[in-house]
DSSP file (Angstrom, degrees, kcal/mol; ACC not computed):
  #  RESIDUE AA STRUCTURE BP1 BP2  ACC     N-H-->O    O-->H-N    N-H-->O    O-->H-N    TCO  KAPPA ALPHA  PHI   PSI    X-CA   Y-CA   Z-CA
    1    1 A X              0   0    0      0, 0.0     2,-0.3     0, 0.0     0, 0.0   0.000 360.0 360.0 360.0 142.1  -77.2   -4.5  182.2
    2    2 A X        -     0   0    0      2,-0.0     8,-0.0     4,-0.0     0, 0.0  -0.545 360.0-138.7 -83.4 148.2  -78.7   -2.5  179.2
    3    3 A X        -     0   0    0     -2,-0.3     3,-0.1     1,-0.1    28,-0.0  -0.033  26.9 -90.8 -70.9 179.5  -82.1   -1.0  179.4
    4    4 A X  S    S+     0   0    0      1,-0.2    28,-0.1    27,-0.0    27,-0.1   0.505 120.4  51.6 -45.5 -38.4  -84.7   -0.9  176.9
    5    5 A X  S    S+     0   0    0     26,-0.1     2,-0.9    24,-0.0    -1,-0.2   0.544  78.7 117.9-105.2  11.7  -84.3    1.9  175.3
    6    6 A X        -     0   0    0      1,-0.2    25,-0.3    -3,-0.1    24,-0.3  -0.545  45.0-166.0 -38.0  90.1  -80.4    1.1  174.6
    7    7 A X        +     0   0    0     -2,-0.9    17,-0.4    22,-0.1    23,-0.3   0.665  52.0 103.6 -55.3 -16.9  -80.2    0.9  170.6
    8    8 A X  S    S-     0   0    0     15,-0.1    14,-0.1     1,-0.1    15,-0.1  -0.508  79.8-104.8-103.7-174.6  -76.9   -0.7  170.6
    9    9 A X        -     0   0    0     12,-0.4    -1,-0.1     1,-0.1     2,-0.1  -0.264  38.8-142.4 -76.5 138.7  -76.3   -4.2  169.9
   10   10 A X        -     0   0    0     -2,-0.1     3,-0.3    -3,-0.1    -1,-0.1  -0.221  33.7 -73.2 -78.1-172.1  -75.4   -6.3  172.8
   11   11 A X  S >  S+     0   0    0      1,-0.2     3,-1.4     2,-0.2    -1,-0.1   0.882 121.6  60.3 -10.0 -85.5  -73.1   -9.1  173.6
   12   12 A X  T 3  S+     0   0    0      1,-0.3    -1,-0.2     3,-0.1     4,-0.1   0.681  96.1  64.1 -46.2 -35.7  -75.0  -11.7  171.8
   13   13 A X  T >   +     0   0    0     -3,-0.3     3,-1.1     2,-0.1    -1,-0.3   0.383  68.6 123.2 -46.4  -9.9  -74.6   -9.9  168.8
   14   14 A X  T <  S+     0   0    0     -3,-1.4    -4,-0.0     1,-0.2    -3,-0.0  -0.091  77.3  20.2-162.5 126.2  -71.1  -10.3  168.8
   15   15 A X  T 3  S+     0   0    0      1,-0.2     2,-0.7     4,-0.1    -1,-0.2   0.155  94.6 125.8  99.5 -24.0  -69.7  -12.2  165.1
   16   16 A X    X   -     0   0    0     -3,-1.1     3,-1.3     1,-0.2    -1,-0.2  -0.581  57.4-147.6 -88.1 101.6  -73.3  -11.0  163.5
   17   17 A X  T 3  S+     0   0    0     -2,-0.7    -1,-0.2     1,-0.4    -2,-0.1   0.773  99.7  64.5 -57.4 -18.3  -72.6   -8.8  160.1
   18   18 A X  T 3  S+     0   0    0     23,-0.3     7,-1.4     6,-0.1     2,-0.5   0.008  76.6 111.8 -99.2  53.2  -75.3   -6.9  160.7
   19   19 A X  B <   -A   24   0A   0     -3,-1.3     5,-0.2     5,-0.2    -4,-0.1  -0.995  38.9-178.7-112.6  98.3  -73.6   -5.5  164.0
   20   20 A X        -     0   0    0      3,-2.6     2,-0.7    -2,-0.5     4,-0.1   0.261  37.6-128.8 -40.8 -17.8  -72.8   -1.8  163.4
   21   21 A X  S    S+     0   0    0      2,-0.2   -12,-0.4   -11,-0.1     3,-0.1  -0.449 102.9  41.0  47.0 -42.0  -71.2   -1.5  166.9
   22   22 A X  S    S+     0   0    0     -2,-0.7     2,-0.3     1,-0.3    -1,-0.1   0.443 128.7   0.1 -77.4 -24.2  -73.5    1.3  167.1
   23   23 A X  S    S-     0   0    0    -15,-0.1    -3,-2.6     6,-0.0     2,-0.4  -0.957  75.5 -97.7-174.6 142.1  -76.1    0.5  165.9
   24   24 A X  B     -A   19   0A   0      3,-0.5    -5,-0.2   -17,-0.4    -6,-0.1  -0.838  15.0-142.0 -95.7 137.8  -78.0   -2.7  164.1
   25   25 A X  S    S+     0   0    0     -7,-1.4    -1,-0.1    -2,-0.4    -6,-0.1   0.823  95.7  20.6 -40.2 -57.7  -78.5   -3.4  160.5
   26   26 A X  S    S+     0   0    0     -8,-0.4     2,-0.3     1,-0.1    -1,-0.2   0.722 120.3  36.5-101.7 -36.9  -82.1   -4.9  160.7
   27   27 A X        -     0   0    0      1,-0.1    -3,-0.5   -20,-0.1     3,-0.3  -0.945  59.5-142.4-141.0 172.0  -83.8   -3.7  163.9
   28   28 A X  S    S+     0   0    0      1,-0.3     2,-0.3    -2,-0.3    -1,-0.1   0.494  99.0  26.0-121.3   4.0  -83.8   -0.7  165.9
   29   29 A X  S  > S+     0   0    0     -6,-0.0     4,-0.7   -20,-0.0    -1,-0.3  -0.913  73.4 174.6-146.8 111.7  -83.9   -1.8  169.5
   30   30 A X  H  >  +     0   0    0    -23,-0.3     4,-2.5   -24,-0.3     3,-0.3   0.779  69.4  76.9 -85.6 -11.9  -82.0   -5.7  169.1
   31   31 A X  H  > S+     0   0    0    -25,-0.3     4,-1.5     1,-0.3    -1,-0.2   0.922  89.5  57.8 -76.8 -17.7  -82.0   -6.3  172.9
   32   32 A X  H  > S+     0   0    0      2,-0.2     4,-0.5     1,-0.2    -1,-0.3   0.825  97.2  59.1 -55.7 -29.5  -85.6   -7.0  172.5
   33   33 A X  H ><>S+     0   0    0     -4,-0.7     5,-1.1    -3,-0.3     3,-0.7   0.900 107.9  50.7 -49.2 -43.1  -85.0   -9.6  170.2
   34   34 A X  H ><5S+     0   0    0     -4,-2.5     3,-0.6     1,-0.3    -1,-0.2   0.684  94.5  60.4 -81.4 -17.4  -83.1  -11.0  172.7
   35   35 A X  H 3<5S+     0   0    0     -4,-1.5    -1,-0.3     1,-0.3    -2,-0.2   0.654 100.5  63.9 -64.5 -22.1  -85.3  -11.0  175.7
   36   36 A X  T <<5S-     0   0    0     -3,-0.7    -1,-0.3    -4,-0.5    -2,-0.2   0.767 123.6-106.6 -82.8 -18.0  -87.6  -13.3  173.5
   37   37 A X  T < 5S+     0   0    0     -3,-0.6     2,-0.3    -4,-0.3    -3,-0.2   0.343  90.7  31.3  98.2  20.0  -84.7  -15.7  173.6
   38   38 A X  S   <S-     0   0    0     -5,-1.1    -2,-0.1     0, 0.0     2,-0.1  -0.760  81.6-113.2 173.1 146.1  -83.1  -15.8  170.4
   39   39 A X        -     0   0    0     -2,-0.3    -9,-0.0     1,-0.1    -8,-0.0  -0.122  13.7-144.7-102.1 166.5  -82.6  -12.7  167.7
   40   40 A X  S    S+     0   0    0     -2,-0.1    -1,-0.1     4,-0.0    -6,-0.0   0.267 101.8  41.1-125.9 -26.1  -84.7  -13.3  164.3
   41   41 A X  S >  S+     0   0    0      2,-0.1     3,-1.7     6,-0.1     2,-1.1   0.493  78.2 129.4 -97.4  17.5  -81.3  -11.4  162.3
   42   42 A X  T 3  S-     0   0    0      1,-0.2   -29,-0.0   -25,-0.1   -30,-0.0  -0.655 100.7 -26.2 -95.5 110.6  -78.6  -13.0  164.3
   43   43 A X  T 3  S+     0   0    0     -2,-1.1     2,-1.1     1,-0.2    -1,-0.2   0.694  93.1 158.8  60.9  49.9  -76.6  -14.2  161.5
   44   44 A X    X>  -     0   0    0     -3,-1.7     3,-1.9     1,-0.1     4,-1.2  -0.757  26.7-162.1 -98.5  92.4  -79.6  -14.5  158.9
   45   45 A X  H 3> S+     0   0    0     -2,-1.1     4,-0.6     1,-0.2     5,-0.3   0.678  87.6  52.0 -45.7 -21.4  -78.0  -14.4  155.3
   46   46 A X  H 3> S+     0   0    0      3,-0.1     4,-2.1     2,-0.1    -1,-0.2   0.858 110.5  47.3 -79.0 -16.5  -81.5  -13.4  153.6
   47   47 A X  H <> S+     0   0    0     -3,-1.9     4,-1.6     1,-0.2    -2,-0.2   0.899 115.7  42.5 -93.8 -29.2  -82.0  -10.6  155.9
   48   48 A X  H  X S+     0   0    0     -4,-1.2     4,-1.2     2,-0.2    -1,-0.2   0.682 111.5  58.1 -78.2 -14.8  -78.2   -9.2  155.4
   49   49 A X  H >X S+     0   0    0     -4,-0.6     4,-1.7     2,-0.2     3,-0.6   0.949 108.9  44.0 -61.1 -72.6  -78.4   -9.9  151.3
   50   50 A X  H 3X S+     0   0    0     -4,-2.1     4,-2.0    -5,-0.3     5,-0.4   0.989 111.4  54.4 -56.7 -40.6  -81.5   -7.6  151.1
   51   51 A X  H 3X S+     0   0    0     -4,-1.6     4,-1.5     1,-0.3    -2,-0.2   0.909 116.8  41.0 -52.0 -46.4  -79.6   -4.9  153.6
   52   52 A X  H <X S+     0   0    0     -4,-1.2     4,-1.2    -3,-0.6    -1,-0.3   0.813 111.3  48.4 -83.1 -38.5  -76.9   -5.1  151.1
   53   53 A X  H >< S+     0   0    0     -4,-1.7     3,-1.5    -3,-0.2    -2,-0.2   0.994 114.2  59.5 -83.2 -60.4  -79.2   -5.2  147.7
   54   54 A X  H >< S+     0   0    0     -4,-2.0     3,-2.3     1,-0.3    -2,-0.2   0.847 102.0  48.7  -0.3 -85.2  -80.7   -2.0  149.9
   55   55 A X  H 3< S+     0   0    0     -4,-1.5    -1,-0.3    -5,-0.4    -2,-0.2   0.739 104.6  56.7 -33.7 -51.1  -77.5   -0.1  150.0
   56   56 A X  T << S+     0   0    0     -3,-1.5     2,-0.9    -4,-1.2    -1,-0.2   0.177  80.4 113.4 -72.4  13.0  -76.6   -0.3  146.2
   57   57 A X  S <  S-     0   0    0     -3,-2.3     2,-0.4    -4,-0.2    -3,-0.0  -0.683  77.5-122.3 -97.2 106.9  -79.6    1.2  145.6
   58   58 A X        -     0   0    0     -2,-0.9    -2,-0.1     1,-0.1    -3,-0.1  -0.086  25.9-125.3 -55.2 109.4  -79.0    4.5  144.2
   59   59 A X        -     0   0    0     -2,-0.4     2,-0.1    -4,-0.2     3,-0.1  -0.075  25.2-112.3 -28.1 129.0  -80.7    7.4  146.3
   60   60 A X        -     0   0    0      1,-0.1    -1,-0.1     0, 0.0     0, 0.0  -0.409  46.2 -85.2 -78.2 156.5  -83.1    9.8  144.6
   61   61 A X        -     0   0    0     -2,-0.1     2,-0.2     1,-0.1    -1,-0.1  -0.013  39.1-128.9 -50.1 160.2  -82.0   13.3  144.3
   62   62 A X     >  -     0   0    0     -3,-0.1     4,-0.5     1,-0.1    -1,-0.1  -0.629  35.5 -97.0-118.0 168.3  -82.6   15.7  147.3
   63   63 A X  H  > S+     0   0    0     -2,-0.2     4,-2.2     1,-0.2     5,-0.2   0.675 126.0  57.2 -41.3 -42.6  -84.4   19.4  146.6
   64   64 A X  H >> S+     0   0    0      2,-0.2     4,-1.5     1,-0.2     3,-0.6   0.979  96.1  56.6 -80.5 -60.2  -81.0   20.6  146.6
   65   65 A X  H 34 S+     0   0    0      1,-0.2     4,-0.2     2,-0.2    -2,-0.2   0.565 111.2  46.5   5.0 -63.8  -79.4   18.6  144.0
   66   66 A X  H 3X S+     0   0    0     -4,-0.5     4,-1.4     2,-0.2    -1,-0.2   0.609 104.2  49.8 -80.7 -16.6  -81.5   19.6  141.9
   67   67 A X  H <X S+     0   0    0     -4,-2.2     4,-1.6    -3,-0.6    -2,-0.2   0.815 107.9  58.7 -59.6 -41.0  -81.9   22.9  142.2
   68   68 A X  H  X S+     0   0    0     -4,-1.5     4,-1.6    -5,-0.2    -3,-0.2   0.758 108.7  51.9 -79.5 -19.4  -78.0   23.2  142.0
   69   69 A X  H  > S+     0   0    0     -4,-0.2     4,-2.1     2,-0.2     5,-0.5   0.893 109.0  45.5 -74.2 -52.5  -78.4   21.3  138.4
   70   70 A X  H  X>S+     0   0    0     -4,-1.4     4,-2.3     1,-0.2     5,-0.5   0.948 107.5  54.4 -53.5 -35.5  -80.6   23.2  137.1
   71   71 A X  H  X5S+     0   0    0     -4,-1.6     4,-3.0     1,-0.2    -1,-0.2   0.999 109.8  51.7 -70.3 -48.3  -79.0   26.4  138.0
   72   72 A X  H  X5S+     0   0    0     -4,-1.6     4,-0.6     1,-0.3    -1,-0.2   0.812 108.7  50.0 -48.4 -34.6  -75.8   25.2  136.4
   73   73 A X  H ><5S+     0   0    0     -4,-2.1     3,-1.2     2,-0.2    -1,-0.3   0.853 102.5  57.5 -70.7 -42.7  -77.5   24.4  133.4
   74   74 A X  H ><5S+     0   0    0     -4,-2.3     3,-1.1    -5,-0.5    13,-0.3   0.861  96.1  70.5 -53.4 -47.0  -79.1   27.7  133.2
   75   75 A X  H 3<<S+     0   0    0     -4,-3.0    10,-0.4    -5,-0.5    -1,-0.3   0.876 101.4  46.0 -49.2 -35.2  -75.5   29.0  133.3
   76   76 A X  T << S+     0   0    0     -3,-1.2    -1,-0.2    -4,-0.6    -2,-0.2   0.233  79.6 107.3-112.1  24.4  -75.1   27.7  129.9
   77   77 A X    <   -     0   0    0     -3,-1.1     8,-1.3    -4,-0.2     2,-0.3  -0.511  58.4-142.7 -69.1 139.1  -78.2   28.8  127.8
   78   78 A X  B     -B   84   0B   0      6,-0.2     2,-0.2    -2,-0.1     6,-0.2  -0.840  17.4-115.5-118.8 172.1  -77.4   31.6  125.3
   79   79 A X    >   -     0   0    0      4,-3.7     3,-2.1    -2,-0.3    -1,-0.0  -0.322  35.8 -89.6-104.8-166.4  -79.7   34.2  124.6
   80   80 A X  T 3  S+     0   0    0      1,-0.3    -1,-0.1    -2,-0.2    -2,-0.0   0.955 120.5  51.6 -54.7 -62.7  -81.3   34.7  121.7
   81   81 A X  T 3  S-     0   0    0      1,-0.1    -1,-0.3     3,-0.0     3,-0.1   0.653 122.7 -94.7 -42.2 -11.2  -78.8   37.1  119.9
   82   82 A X  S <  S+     0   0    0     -3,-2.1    -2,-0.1     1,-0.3    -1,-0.1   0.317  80.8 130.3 121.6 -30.1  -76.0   34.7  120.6
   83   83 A X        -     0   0    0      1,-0.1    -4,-3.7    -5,-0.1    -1,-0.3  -0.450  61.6-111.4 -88.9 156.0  -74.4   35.9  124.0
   84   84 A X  B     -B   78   0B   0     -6,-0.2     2,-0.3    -2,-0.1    -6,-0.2  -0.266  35.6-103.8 -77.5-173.4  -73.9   33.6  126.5
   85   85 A X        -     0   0    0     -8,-1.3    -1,-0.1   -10,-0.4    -7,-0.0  -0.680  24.5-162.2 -87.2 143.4  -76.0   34.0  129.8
   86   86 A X    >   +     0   0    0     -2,-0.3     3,-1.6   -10,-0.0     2,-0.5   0.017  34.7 140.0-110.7  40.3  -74.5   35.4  133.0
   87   87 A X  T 3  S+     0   0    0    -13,-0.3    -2,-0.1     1,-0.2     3,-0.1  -0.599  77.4  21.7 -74.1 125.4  -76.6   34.5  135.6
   88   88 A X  T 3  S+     0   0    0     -2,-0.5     2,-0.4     1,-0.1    -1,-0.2   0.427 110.0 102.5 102.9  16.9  -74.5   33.4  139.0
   89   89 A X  S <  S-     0   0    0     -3,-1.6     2,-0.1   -14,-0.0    -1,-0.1  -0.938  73.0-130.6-114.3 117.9  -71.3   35.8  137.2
   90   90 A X              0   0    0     -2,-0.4    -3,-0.1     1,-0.2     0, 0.0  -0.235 360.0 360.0 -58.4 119.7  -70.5   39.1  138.4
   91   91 A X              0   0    0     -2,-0.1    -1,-0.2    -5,-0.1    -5,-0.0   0.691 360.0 360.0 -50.4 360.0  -70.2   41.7  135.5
């Protein structure tokens, strides 16, 4: 039998879209759901709709991202006189 602190989905899960194999959509230990007698996401179309609307939702930029935009951009600034910049090009 799985334990409590199992995270993946059991059995009963089994047919349920928000069944990862690995891992569940909606909650983060499901076999508790099930000890109560019956799962609250088991094959709940409002809750897998938002998970979905969730998903298409474009991520905000990491630290890194942006740094690496800027720096590029910075690559193409000319300087005053006219030449271009060579910052991140070896002379």
């Amino acid at each position: 039998m799985h334990s409590n602190s199992d995270s993946h989905p059991i059995g009963k899960c089994k047919g349920c879209p928000m069944n990862l194999k690995k891992r569940c959509t909606v909650f983060s230990r499901p076999q508790e759901q099930w000890s109560h007698g019956h799962c609250k996401g088991y094959m709940n179309e409002a809750l897998y709709t938002h998970y979905l609307e969730e998903q298409m939702q474009i991520p905000p930029k990491t630290h890194k991202e942006l740094r690496q935009e800027k720096a590029a951009e910075l690559k193409t600034v000319s300087h005053q006189n006219g030449t271009v910049s060579r910052t991140g090009k070896r002379w």
